[in-house]
Structures are given as structure tokens and as C-alpha cells.
C-alpha positions in Angstrom: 5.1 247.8 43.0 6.4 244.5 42.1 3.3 243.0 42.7 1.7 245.3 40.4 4.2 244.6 37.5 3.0 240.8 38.0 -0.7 241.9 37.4 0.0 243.9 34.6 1.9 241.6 32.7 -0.4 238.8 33.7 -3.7 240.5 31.8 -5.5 238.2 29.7 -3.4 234.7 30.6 -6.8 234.1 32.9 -8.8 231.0 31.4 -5.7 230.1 28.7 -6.1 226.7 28.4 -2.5 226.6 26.6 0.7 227.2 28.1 2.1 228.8 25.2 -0.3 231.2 24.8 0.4 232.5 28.4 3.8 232.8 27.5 3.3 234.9 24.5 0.5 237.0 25.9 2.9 237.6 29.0 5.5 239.0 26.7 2.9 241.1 25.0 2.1 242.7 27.8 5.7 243.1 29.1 6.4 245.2 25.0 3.6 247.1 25.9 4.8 247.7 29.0 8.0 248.7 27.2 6.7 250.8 24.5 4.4 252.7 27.0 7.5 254.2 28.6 9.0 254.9 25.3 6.4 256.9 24.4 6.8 259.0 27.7 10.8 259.0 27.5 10.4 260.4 23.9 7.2 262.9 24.7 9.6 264.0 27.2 12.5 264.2 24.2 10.2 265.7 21.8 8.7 268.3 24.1 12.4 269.5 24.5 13.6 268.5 20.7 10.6 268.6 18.4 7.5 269.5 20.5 5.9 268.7 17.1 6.3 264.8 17.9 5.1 264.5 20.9 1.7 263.7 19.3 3.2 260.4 18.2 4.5 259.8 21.3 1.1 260.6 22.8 -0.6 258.2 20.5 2.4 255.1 21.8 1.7 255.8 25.0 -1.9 256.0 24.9 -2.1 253.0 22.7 -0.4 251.1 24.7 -2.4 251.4 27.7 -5.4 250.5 25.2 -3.6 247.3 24.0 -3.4 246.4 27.7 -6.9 247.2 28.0 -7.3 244.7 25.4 -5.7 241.9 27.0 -7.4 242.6 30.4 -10.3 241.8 28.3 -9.2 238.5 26.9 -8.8 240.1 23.2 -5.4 238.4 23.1 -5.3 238.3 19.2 -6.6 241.6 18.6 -4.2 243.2 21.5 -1.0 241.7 19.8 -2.3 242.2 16.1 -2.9 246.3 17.5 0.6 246.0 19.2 1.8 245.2 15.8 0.8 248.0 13.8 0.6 250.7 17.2 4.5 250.5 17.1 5.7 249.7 13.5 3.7 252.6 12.3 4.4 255.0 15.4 7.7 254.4 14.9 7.8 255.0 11.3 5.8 258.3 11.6 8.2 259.4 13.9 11.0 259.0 11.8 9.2 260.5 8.6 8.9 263.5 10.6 11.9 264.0 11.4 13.7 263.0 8.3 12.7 265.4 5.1 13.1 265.1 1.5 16.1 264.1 0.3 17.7 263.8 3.5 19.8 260.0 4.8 17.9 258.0 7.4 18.9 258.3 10.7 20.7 255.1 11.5 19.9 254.8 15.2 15.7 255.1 14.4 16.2 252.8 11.3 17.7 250.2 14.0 15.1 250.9 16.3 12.2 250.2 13.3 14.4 246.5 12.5 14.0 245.7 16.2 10.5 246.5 15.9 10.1 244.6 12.8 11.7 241.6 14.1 9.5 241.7 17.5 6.4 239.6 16.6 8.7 236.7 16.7 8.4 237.4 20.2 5.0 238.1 21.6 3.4 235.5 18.7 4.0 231.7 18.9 5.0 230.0 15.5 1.6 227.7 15.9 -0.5 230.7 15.5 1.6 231.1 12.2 -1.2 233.1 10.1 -1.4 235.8 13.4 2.3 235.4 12.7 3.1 235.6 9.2 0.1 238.8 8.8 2.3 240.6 11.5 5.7 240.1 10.2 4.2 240.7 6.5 3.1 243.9 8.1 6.2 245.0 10.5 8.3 244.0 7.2 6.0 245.8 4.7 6.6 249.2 6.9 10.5 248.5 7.3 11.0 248.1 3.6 8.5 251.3 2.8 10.5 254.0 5.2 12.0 256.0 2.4 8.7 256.2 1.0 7.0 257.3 3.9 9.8 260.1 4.6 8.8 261.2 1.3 4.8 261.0 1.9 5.4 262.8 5.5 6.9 266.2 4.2 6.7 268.0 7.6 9.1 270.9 8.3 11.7 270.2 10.5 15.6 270.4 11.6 16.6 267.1 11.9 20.4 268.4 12.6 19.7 267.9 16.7 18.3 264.1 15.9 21.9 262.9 14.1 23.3 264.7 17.2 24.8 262.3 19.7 22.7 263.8 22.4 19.9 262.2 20.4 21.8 259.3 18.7 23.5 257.7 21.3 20.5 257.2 23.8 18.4 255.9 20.3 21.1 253.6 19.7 21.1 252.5 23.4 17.5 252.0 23.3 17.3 250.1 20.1 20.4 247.8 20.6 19.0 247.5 25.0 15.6 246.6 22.9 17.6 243.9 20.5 19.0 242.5 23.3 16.2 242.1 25.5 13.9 240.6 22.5 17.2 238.6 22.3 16.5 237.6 25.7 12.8 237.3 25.8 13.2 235.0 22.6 15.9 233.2 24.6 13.8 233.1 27.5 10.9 231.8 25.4 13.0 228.9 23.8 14.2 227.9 27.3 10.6 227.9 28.6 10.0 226.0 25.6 12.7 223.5 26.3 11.2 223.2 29.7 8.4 222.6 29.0 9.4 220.3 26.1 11.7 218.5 29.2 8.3 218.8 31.3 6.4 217.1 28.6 8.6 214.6 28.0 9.4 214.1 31.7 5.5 213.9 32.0 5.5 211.3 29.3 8.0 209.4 30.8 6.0 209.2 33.8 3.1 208.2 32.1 4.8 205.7 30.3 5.8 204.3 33.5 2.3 204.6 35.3 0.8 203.1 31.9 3.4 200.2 32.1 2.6 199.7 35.6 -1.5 200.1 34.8 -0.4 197.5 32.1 1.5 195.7 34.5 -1.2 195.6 36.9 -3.6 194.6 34.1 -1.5 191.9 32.5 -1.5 190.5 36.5 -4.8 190.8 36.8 -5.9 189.4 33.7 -3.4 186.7 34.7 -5.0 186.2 38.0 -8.4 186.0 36.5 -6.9 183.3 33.9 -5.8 181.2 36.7 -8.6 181.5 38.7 -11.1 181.0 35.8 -8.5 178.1 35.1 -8.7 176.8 39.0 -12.6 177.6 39.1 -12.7 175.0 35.8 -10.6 172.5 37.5 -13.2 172.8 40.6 -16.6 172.4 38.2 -14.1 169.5 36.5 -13.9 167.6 40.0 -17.1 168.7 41.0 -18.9 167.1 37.4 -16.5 164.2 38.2 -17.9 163.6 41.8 -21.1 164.2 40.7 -21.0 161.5 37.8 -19.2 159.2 40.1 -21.4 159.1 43.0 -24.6 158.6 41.1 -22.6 155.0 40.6 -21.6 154.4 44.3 -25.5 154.4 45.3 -25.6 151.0 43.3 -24.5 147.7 44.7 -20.8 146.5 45.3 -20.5 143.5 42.9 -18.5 142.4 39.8 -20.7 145.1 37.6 -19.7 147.8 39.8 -15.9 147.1 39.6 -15.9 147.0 36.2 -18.3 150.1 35.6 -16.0 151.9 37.7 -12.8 151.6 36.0 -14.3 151.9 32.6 -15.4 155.1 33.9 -12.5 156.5 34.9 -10.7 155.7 32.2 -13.1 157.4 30.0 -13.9 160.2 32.3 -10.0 161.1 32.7 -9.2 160.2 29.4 -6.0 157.9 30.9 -5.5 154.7 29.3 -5.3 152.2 32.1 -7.1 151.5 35.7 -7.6 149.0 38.4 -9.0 148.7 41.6 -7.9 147.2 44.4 -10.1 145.5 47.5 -8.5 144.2 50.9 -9.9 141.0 51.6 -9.4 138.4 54.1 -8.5 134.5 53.8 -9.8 131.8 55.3 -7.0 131.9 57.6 -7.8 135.8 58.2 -4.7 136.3 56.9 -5.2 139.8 54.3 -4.6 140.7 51.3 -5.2 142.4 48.5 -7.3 141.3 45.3 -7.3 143.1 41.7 -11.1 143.3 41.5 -11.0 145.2 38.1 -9.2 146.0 35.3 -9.8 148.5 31.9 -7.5 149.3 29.5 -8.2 150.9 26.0 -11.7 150.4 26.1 -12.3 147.1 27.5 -11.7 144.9 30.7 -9.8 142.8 31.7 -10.5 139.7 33.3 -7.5 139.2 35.2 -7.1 137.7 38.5 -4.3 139.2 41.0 -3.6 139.0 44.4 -0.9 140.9 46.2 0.3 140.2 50.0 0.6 143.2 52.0 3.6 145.1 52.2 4.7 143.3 48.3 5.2 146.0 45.6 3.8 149.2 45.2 0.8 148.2 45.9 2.1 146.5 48.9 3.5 149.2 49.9 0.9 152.0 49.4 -1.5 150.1 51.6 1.2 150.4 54.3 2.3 153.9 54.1 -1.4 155.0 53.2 -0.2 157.6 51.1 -0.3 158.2 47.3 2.5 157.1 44.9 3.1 159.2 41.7 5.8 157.8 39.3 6.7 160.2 36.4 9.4 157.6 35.2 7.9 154.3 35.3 10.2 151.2 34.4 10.1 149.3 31.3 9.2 146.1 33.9 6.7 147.7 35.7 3.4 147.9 33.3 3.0 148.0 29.8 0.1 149.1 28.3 -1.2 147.2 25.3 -2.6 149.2 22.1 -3.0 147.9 18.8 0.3 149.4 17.5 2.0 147.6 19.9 3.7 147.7 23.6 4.1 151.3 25.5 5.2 152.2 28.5 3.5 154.6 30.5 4.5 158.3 31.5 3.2 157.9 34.3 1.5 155.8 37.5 -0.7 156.7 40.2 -1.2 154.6 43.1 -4.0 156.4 45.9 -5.1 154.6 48.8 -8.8 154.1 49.9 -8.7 155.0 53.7 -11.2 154.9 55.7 -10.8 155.7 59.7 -6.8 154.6 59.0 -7.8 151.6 57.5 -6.9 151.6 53.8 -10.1 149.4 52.1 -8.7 149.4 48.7 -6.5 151.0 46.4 -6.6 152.7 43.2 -4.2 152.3 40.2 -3.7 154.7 37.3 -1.9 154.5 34.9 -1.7 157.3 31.5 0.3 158.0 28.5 0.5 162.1 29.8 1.0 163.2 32.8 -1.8 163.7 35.4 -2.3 167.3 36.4 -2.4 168.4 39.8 -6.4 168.8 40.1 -6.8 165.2 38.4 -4.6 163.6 41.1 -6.7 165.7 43.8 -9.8 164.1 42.2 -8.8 160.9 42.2 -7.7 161.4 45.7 -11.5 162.6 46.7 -13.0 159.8 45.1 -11.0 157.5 46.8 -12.7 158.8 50.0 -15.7 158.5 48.8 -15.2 155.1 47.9 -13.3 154.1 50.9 -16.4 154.7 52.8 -18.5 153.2 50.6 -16.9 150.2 50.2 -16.5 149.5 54.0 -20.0 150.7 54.6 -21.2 148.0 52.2 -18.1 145.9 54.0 -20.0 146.6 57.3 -23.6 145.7 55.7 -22.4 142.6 54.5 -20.9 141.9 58.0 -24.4 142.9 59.8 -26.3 140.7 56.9 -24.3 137.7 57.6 -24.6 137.9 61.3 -28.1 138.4 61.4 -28.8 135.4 59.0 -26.3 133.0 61.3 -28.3 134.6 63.8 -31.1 133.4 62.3 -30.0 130.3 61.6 -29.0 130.1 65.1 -32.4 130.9 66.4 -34.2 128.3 63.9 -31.6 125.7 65.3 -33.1 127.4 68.8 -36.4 127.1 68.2 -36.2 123.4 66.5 -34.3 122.3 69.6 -37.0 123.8 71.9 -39.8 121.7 70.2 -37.9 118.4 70.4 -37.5 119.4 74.0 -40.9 120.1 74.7 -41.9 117.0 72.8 -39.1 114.7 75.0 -40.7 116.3 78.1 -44.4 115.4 77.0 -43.6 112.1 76.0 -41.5 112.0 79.8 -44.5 113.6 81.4 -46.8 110.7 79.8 -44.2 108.1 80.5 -44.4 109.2 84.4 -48.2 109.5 84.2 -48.1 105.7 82.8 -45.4 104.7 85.5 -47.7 106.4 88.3 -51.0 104.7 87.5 -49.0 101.2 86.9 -48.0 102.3 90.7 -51.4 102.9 91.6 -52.6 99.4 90.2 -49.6 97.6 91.9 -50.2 99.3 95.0 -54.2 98.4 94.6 -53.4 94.8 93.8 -50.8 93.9 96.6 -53.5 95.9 99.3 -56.0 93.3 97.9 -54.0 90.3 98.3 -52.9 91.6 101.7 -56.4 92.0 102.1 -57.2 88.3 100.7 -54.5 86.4 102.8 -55.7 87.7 105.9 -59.3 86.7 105.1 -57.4 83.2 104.4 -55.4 83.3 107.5 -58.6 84.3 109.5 -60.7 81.5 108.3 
């Protein structure tokens, strides 16, 4: 049964995209629902009373059912609009019947039309407001115009039974029961309202919190695309630098390169001051380290520096073989010479050139901002590069100076090895000489032997 009630009242909310709507049509249904059983409580009156009425109650009932035909068929507008004018007037026919000419209203069927009147508040939202205001114009209209209609509707009739209590009291009980539930419906409406008003803005709140996480998300994303579009720059920046860099280390390692290669890096890194640094070894093999270039502010200088190992900074970096990065830099240290004047740097960077653990040079940096992370990581890198270039042109100069005192050597080899072979020839000749001067001795002393015993004979 129950579930029956929930179909019935449920006509025409199928395919409602609004919630409202639902509600309203719901509510319909539910009056309908009411009225319908009005009209067979008071068929059943009239048949008893005034069997003269039960026409009009025939026509509520029946009219009902239609207006819930209605909705079944999704004519939600035309259903409530029908509902409207099916009770207002039904109502007010029933009580010009009963009432005749001259006679006082019946007080307990006047409050039953107010309720009546007052209904489309119920079963029609306030956005459908023309649906609305027609209804109400027309519930009101028929309200206002009862006297008139008792007058119009002159039908014979003793209307002593209807001001009865037997009559009154239940009609009061119905209309005030019907007050109270529109009371209630309305409340109930305005509570589903406020729901769904809390929903909404429950459901806003939520999506203001999902939105503020998307944006959240978004923000983190577009900053994580920043950075990396920021760390893929610094990459190409190091990789141009490389590039640019090592182009110059397949030259030679002389005077030009030195100074070609802190010009460069002044320019390229935009500092304002660089040298490099080459270990070298005395003529007592004793090392140390020699300033082989200097630029500053667009030009070199010609300075000449040498640093024993473990003295200074420098010193020191070639012993640690690790990087030095001063941010404060004192006043003694370096100053860097512009045209407006002395300045002291903000900051200094010392980076080793190792190669295999053994340091071949350092570079030194030195730059009125402060070096970014990916410039010292650059610098770095190119000290590698030039660490192995320098001790692989260290190595050629080695090899090239062993093979010419190698040549040298074998020269001196070969020179040597003529004078011999021209001492042994003129030895070889000086035997040959001594030998026949033998031979002829040897000849002459057999032919005076030879002789004396020819003497001695004769």
C-alpha cells in the first residue's frame, strides 16, 4: 500500500532535471491525493445530506484522478494549473448550492475556500512566478467573488442541516486539518529548501575546496614546470657554455690561449674578474703555481705571480682539491679596478683543475653578484675539461721533448758510430801497413840470412 502511495505521488517527477520542481510536483500529487478523498467523504455526505451535491463531488473526485493522469503524463503545468481551478471552483459551487439568496455564508466552507485559495503557494514554486501569480489571481478572484456566485447559483435547498454541527464541525476539522497540513507541506518545503540550500552550499564549499586544491595542484604544477623550464635553461646555459668553450681547447696551449680563455669567461659569465692558474715545476723540480692569465673589465693583465703550494687560497685549493666559494671576501684580499674607482667583490671562486687526483691548474673568479648555483657547476665542468686538456698537452710536450733528446741522442749515436767506423778503418789500414812492413822485414833478414851463409860458404 505504502509503496503504492510512493508511486502515486511520484507521477511526473521522472526526467525533472530540477529539484524543485520534483518537490512541487510531489505535493501536487499528494493535494490531489487529498482532494480525491474529499470528494468521496463528501459524495458520501451529500448522498446522505444533499444528494443534489454529489455531482460536484463526483466532478472532485473524478478530476482529480484526471489531474493525476496528467502528471503521469509529464503535463506538470497543465496538472497544477487544472488542480487550481478543479478545487477553487468545486468548492465554490458547492457552497453556492447550498447557500441561497440572502442567506450568511457558512463559515466552516468559507474557511475551507481560504485554505484552498492559499494552496498554490504550495504545489507552485515562487521561480515559476507567472504559473504562480495566474493561480493565486485565480484562487483569489473566486474567494473574493463567493457572494456573487451564491447569488448566480439559485438552487433550492435547506441549508439548516449544513450550519448544523453534524456538518460544521467535521468542515471545520477538515479545513483547519487542511491549514495545517499546507502549513506543514509549506514548512516541509522551506526545510527541503533550507536543505537543499545547506546542500548547495555544502556542495559549494566542497567545490571550493576541490577548486582550491585543482588550483593548488595547478599553481604546483605550473611551479614545477617553471623550475624545470628554469633548470632545463640553466642545462642549455652550461651546455652553450661547453660548447663555446671547447671549440677553444682544440687549439694550442700557449700565451694566446690563456688570455683567450679568461676574456672568455669573463664575457661569457658576465663576472668582472678571472685568472688561471698552471702548476709548473722549477729547475729544482720543486712546484708551484704560476698566474698564466689575467682579465679584468675588458682587458688583461700582464701580471706575473707565482704561489708556493699550500700559500693562500690558492695554496690551499690545490691541496684540498676542492672548490672555495667566498660570499664575504675581505677588503685585503682583491680589489677589482673600474674606472669609478676601487670595489671589492661579492664574491670569489676558487675551482681546482683535477685530473686523475692531480690538480693541473686552478681557476679564479671573481664577480660583483653572486654566482648561481648552475654557474659554479659550469665552471666546475669546465675545469674538467681543461684539466685534461692541459695535462694531455702536459703529456704531449713531455713525449715531444723526449723524442727530440731522443733524437738528439741518436744523432750523437750515429755520429759516434762513423768516427768509430772511421778509427777502425784507419786501424785496419795501419795493421795492413804494419803487416806488409812485417812481410818486407821478414823478406829482407831471410835474404841476408840467405847472403851470409853464401859468405860463410865461400
Amino acid at each position: 500500500m505504502l509503496s503504492l502511495f510512493n508511486r502515486i505521488i511520484g507521477f511526473g517527477t521522472e526526467g525533472l532535471d530540477a529539484r524543485y520542481k520534483v518537490a512541487v510536483v510531489r505535493t501536487s500529487n499528494i493535494i490531489a491525493l487529498i482532494f480525491l478523498l474529499a470528494g468521496l467523504i463528501y459524495g458520501l455526505i451529500s448522498f446522505y445530506l444533499a444528494p443534489d451535491l454529489m455531482s460536484v463531488c463526483i466532478i472532485l473526485f473524478v478530476g482529480n484522478v484526471l489531474i493525476l493522469l496528467l502528471n503521469y503524463f509529464q503535463m506538470v503545468d497543465l496538472s497544477r494549473l487544472a488542480l487550481n481551478l478543479l478545487i477553487s471552483l468545486d468548492v465554490a459551487i458547492y457552497h453556492g448550492y447550498i447557500v441561497q439568496s440572502g442567506e450568511a455564508m457558512i463559515e466552516s466552507i468559507y474557511l475551507g475556500q481560504f485554505v484552498v485559495a492559499l494552496l498554490p503557494w504550495i504545489y507552485i514554486d515562487i521561480r515559476e512566478k507567472w504559473l504562480l501569480m495566474f493561480s493565486l489571481s485565480i484562487s483569489l478572484f473566486i474567494f473574493i467573488a463567493q457572494p456573487w456566485t451564491n447569488e448566480f447559483l439559485d438552487q433550492p435547498m435547506d441549508s439548516t442541516i449544513f450550519r448544523d454541527n453534524i456538518f460544521k464541525i467535521p468542515t471545520y476539522a477538515f479545513s483547519i486539518m487542511a491549514l495545517l497540513f499546507s502549513m506543514y507541506l509549506l514548512q516541509v518545503k522551506n526545510l527541503n529548501n533550507e536543505k537543499r540550500g545547506s546542500n548547495m552550499y555544502n556542495d559549494i564549499q566542497e567545490r571550493n575546496k576541490e577548486m582550491e586544491k585543482q588550483q593548488a595542484a595547478l599553481l604546483k604544477t605550473l611551479e614545477e614546470n617553471k623550475k624545470a623550464a628554469g633548470l632545463e635553461e640553466k642545462r642549455n646555459w652550461i651546455a652553450k657554455g661547453l660548447s663555446q668553450f671547447g671549440d677553444l681547447l682544440r687549439g694550442d696551449l700557449n700565451e694566446r690561449f690563456y688570455q683567450q680563455l679568461t676574456s672568455s669567461l669573463v664575457r661569457f659569465m658576465k663576472i668582472n674578474q678571472a685568472g688561471v692558474y698552471i702548476v709548473e715545476e722549477g729547475d729544482d723540480e720543486e712546484k708551484y703555481i704560476n698566474l698564466k692569465s689575467c682579465y679584468a673589465f675588458d682587458r688583461n693583465k700582464f701580471l706575473e705571480k707565482k704561489i708556493k703550494i699550500g700559500h693562500g687560497l690558492i695554496g690551499q685549493c690545490y691541496l684540498e682539491k676542492e672548490r672555495i666559494f667566498l660570499r664575504e671576501v675581505p677588503a685585503s684580499y682583491i680589489n677589482i679596478t673600474s674606472g669609478l674607482g676601487d670595489a671589492t667583490p661579492k664574491c670569489i671562486l676558487i675551482v681546482p683543475m683535477v685530473q686523475d687526483t692531480n690538480v693541473e691548474g686552478i681557476i679564479e673568479l671573481a664577480s660583483f653578484h653572486v654566482l648561481e648555483e648552475h654557474e659554479i657547476e659550469f665552471v666546475q665542468k669546465l675545469a674538467e675539461s681543461l684539466a685534461a686538456f692541459v695535462a694531455s698537452n702536459r703529456i704531449n710536450m713531455k713525449t715531444k721533448l723526449l723524442l727530440e733528446k731522443f733524437q738528439q741522442q741518436s744523432e750523437e749515436l750515429r755520429a759516434q758510430e762513423e768516427e768509430m767506423r772511421q778509427n777502425m778503418e784507419e786501424m785496419q789500414a795501419t795493421q795492413e801497413e804494419i803487416h806488409r812492413t812485417e812481410q818486407e822485414y821478414v823478406q829482407r833478414i831471410a835474404e841476408l840470412e840467405l847472403e851470409l851463409e853464401k859468405n860463410r860458404d865461400g
